[in-house]
C-alpha positions in Angstrom: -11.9 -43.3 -96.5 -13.0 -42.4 -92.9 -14.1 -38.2 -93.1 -12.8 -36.5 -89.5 -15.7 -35.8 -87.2 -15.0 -31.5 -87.1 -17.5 -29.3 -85.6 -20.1 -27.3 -87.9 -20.9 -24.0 -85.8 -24.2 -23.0 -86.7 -25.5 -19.6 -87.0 -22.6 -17.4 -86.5 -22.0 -13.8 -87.7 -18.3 -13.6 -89.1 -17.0 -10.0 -88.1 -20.1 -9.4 -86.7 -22.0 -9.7 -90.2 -25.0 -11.9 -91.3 -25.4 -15.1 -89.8 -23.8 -18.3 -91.5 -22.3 -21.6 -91.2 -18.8 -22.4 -90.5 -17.4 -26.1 -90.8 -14.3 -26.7 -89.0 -12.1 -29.7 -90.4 -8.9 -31.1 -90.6 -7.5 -27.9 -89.6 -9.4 -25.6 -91.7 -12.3 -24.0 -92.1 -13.8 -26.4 -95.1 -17.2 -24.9 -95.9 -19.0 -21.2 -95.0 -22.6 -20.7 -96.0 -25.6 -22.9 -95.0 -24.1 -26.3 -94.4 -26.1 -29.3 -93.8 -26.2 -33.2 -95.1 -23.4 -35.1 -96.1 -21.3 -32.5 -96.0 -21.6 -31.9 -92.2 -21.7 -35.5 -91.6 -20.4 -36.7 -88.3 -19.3 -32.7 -87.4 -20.1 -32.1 -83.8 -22.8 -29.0 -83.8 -22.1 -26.2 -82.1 -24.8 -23.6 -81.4 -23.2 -20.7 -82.3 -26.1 -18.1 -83.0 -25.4 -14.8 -82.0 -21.9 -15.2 -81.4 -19.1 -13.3 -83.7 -16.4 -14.9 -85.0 -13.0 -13.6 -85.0 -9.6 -15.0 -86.5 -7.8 -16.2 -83.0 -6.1 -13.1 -81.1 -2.5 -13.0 -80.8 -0.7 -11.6 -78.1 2.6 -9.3 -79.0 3.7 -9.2 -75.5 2.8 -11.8 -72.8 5.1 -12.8 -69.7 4.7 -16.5 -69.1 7.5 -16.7 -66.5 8.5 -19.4 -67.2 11.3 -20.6 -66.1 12.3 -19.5 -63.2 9.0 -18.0 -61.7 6.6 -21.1 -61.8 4.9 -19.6 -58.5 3.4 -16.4 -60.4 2.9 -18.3 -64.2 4.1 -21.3 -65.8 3.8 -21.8 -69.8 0.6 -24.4 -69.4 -1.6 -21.9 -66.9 -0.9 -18.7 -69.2 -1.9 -20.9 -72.4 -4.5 -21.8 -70.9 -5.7 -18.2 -69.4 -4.7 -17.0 -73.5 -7.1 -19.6 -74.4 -9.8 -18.1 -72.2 -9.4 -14.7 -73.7 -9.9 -15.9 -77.3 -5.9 -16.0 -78.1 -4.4 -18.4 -80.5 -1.4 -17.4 -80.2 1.3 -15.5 -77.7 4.7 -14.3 -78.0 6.2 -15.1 -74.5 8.7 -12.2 -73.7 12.5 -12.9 -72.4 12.7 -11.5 -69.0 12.7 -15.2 -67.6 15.2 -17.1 -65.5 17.4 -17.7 -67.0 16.4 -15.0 -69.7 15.8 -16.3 -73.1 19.0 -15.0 -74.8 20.2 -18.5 -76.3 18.7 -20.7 -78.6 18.6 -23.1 -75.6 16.2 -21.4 -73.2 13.7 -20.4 -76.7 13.8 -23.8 -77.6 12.6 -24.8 -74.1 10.2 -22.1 -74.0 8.5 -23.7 -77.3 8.6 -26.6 -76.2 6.7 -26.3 -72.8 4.0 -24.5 -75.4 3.6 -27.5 -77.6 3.1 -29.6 -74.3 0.2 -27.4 -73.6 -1.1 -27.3 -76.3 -4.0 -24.2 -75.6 -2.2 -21.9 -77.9 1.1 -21.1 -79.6 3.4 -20.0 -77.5 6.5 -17.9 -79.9 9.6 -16.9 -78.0 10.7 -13.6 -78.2 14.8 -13.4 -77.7 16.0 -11.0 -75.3 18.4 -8.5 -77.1 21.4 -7.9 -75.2 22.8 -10.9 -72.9 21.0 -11.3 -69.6 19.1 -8.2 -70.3 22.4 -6.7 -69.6 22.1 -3.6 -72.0 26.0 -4.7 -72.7 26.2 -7.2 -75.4 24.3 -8.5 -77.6 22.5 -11.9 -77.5 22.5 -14.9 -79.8 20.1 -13.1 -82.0 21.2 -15.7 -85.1 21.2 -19.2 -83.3 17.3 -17.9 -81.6 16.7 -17.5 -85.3 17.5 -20.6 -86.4 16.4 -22.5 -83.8 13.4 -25.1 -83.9 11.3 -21.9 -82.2 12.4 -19.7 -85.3 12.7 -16.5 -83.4 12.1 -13.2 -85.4 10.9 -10.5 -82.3 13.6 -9.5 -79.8 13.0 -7.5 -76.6 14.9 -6.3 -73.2 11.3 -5.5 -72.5 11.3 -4.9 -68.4 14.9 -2.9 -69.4 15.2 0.1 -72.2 17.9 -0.9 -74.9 19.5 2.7 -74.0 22.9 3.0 -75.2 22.3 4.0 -79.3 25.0 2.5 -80.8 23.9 -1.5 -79.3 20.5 -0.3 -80.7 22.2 -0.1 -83.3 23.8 -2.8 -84.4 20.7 -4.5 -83.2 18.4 -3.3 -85.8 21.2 -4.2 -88.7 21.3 -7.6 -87.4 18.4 -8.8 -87.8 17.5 -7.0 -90.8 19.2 -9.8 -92.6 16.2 -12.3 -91.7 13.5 -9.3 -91.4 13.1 -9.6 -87.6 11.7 -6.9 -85.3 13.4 -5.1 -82.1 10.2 -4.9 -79.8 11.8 -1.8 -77.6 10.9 -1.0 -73.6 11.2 2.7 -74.3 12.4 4.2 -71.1 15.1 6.3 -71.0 17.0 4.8 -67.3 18.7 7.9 -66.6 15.3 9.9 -66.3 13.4 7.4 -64.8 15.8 6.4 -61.9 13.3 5.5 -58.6 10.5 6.4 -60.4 7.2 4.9 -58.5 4.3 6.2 -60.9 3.5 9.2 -63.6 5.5 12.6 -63.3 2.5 14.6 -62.7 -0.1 16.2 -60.5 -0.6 13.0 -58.8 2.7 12.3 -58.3 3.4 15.4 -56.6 0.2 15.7 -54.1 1.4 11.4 -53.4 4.7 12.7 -52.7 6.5 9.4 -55.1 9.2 9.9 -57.6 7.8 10.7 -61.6 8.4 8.4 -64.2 8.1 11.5 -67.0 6.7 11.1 -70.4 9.4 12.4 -71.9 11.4 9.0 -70.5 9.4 7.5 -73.2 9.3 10.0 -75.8 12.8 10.4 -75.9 13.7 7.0 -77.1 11.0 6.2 -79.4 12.4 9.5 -81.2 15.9 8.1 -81.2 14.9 4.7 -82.3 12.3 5.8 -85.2 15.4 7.4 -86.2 17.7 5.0 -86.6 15.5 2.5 -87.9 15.1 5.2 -90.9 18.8 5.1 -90.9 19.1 1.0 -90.6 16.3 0.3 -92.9 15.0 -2.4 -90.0 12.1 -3.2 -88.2 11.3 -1.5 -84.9 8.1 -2.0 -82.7 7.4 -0.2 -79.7 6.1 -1.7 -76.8 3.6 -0.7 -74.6 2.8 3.3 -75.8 1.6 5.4 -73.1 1.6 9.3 -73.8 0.0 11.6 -76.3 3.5 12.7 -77.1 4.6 9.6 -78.1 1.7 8.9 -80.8 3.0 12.1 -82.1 6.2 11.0 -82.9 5.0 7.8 -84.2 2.4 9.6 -86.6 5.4 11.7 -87.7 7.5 8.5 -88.3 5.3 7.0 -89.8 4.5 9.9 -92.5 8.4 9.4 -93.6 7.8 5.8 -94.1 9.5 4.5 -91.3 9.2 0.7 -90.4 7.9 1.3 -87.1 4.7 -0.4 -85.4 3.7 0.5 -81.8 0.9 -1.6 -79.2 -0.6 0.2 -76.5 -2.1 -2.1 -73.2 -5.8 -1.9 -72.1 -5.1 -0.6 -69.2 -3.0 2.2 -70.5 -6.9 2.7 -72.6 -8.7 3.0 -69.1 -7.3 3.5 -66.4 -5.3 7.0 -65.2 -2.7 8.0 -62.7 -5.7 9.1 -60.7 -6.5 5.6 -59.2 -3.0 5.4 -57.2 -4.6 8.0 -55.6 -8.2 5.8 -55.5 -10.0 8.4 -57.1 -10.3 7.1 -60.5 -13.0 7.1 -63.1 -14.3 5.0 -65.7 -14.4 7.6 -69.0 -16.2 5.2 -71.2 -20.2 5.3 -71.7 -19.9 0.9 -71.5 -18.6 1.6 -67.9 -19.9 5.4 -66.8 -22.2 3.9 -63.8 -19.8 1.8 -62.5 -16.4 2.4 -60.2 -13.6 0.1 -59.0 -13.4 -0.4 -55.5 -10.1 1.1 -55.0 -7.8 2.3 -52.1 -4.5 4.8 -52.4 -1.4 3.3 -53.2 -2.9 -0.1 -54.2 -0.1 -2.3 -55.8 -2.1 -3.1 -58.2 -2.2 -0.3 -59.9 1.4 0.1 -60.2 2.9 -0.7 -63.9 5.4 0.2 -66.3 5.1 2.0 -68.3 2.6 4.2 -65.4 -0.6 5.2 -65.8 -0.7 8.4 -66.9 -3.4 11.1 -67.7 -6.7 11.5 -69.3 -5.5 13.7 -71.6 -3.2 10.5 -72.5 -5.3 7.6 -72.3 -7.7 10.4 -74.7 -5.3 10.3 -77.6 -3.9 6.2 -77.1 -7.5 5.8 -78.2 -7.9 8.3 -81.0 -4.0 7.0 -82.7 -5.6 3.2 -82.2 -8.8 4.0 -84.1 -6.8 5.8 -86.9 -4.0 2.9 -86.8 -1.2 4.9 -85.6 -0.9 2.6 -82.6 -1.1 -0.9 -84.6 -1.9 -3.3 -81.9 -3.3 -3.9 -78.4 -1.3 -6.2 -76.6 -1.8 -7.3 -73.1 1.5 -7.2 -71.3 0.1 -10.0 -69.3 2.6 -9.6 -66.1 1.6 -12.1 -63.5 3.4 -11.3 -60.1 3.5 -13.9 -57.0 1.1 -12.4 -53.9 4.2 -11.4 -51.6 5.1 -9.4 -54.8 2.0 -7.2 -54.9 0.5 -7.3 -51.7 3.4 -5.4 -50.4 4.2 -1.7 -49.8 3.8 0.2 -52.9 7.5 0.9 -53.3 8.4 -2.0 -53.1 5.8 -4.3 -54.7 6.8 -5.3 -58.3 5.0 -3.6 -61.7 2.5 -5.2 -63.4 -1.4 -6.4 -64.5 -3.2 -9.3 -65.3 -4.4 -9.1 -69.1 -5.1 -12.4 -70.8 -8.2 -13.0 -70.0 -9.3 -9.7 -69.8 -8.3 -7.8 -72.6 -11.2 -8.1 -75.4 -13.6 -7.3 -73.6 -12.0 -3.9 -72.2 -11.4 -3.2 -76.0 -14.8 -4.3 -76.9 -16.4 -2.3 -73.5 -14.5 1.0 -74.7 -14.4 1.0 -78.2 -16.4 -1.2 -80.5 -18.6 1.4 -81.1 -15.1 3.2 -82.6 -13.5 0.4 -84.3 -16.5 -2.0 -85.0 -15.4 -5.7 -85.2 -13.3 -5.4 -88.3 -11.4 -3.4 -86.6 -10.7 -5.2 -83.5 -10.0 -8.2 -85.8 -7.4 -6.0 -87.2 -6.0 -4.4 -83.9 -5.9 -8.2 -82.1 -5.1 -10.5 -84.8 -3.8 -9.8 -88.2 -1.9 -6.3 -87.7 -0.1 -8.6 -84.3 0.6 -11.6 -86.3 2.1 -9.4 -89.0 4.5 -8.2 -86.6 5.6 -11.3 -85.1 5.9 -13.3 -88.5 2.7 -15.6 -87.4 0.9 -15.5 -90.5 2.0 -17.9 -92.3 1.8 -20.4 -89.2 -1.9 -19.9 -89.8 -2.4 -17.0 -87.1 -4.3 -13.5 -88.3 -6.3 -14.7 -91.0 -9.8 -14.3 -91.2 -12.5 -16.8 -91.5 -13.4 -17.8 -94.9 -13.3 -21.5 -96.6 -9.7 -22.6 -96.7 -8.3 -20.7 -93.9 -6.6 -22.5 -91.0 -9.3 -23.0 -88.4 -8.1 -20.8 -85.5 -10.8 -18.7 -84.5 -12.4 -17.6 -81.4 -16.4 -17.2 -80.8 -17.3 -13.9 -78.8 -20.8 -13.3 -77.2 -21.1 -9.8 -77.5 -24.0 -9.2 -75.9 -22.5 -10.9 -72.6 -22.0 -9.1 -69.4 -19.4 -10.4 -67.1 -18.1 -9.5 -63.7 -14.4 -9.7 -63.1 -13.5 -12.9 -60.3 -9.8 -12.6 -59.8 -10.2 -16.1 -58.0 -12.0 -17.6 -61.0 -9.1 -16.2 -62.7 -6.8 -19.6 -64.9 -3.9 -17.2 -64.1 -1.5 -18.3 -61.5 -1.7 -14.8 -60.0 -4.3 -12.8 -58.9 -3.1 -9.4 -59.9 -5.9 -7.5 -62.0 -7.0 -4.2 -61.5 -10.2 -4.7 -62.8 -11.5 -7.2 -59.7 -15.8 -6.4 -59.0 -15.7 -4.6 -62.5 -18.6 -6.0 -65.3 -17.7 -5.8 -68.8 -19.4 -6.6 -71.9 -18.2 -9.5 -74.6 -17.2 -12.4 -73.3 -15.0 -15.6 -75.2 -17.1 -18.9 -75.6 -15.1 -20.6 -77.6 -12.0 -20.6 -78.8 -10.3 -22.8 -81.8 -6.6 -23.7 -82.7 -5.9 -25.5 -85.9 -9.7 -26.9 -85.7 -9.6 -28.2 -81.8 -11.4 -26.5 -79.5 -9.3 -25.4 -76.2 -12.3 -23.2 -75.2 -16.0 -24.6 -75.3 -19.2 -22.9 -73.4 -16.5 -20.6 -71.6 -14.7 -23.1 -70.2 -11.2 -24.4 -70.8 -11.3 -27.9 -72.7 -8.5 -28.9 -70.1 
């Protein structure tokens, strides 16, 4: 019987602790330890001292665009630019065109991820049809489709009228989905530009007020107590909105919440271009901004110190579950606009670990960003049992990714794999960077470069 040729990585600190070996075969991860002889034979060695492995990342909340915007992202260039970032796995949100409220448009969605084969791309089913906020979607037939949808999301739009919320949540109860909810109430946030704030008012553009947010993350924790269901909550930006979700989840509530990496750096304070970098990994360094860059504008906005302050204290004490990027890749004509009318959104894919690793290892340690980037996500999105979030130890699927995390990198948006060239973080150096990164045992990262 022929033995499949593998790859033995040599040296490498699991969770950051003593060095060891790690044999990667048929999928798995077939021996840890000290591995040599026959039972390495034909494995391809890679040097991997120094470098921390992690289980692969998953993404909760990545827009792909595809279909219908193929100029700003397509399926194969974000895999690919997940891949780069140490992710294994994505869940591709519904705001397409056509959106993904059929079991048609998932289906196709999953299927352009297999193609690619970089990562796995999930579907998440949009909520109400057409992101209309009027009906609901084929929540059901996404289920049972070959892309076994079980996270659903208007994200973009707010689900806003209570009683559709509703009836969402007891829906798919029955098959233990999740309603991933844009929390934004409309009616508050109507030609909104950036943060209600001091900022906002010396600027002179409409607020977007926290208590937008607040408002329905207080509704919906509540009816999910009702319901019994699953609710996540997208993209948390304020300090009152932890609070809620600290008091939800005191009463039990099935509620998990993400927060973005740029909501854990960056403040209202650079649409004015007078930001600063409060972290000691970045304290002698500035982005080279301007006032009313496009770039910074987002939604949920950037909001205060006093905000991005307690985002990082609730995801250190796992109030806040998850990072997630909301990768939002936007065509140039989109963002190199006025600022009014340029559209919201940030590069994050291949970005994101190493703002969390810049900012808070020293906080969370690399247990902890395991658990914030790859288990607690792909507990969310039902992923685990497809092999994503589990750590590396002998007999766990092989998806993995290899972090130098002594590396110092500047940001390129040029050498970007992103369609788009949308980051805020463009001239900025960070610390950890992805060298490899493995799904199922094949390597779609190797030396920092994408395999293809």
């Amino acid at each position: 019987m022929s033995v499949s040729k593998g790859y033995l990585l040599k040296g490498v600190r699991v969770l950051g602790g003593p060095a060891t070996d790690l044999l990667l075969r048929d999928g798995i991860i077939a021996a840890v330890g000290r591995i040599g002889g026959a039972t390495a034979k034909g494995a391809e060695v890679v040097d991997a001292d120094g470098l921390v492995a992690l289980p692969g990342l998953v993404d909760l909340h990545t827009h792909l665009r595809e279909p219908g915007r193929e100029d700003a992202e397509t399926v194969e260039s974000g895999s690919r630019a997940a891949a780069l970032g140490g992710y294994t796995a994505v869940c591709a949100m519904a705001n397409t065109s056509p959106v993904a409220d059929s079991a048609g448009v998932v289906e196709q969605v999953w299927r352009l991820g297999r193609e690619a084969g970089l990562v796995d791309v999930q579907p998440v089913g949009a909520v109400t049809v057409g992101l209309g906020g009027q009906r609901l979607a084929e929540l059901g037939a996404m289920a049972e489709s070959v892309a076994g949808v079980r996270m659903f999301s208007d994200d973009g739009n707010c689900v806003h009228d209570p009683r559709l919320m509703r009836r969402a949540l007891e829906y798919v109860k029955a098959f233990d989905g999740v309603i991933a909810q844009h929390a934004e109430e409309p009616r508050l946030t109507q030609d909104a530009q950036m943060h209600e704030g001091v900022v906002s008012a010396d600027l002179g553009l409409p607020g977007w007020p926290a208590v937008a947010e607040e408002a329905i993350i207080a509704r919906d924790v509540l009816l999910a107590e009702h319901v019994g269901a699953r609710l996540h909550v997208c993209h948390v930006s304020t300090a009152g909105s932890v609070e809620i979700l600290r008091w939800a989840k005191r009463r039990g509530i099935r509620v998990t919440a993400e927060v973005t990496p740029h909501h854990l750096l960056l403040t209202d304070e650079w649409v004015r271009g007078r930001g600063e970098l409060a972290s000691p990994g970045l304290a002698d360094q500035r982005i080279v901004g301007r006032a009313y860059d496009p770039v910074f504008k987002v939604n949920p906005p950037l909001r205060t110190q006093s905000d991005v302050d307690a985002l990082r204290e609730a995801l250190v004490d796992g109030t806040i579950d998850a990072v997630a990027t909301d990768h939002a890749p936007h065509a140039l004509q989109d963002k190199e606009c006025e600022w009014a009318y340029a559209k919201p959104g940030m590069l994050g894919l291949e970005t994101a670990l190493s703002i969390v690793v810049t900012t808070l290892l020293d906080a969370l340690g690399w247990d902890g960003i395991a658990e914030r980037m790859s288990r607690a996500p792909a507990r969310i999105a039902g992923l685990t049992a497809a092999g994503h979030g589990q750590d590396p130890v002998k007999g766990a699927p092989a998806n993995l990714t290899l972090v130098d995390p002594e590396a110092r990198w500047t940001v390129d948006p040029t050498r970007l794999a992103s369609r788009s060239r949308n980051t805020p973080y463009a001239g900025l150096e960070l610390t950890g960077r992805v060298v490899a990164t493995f799904l199922r045992g094949v390597p779609t990262v190797l030396d920092g470069k994408a395999t293809r």
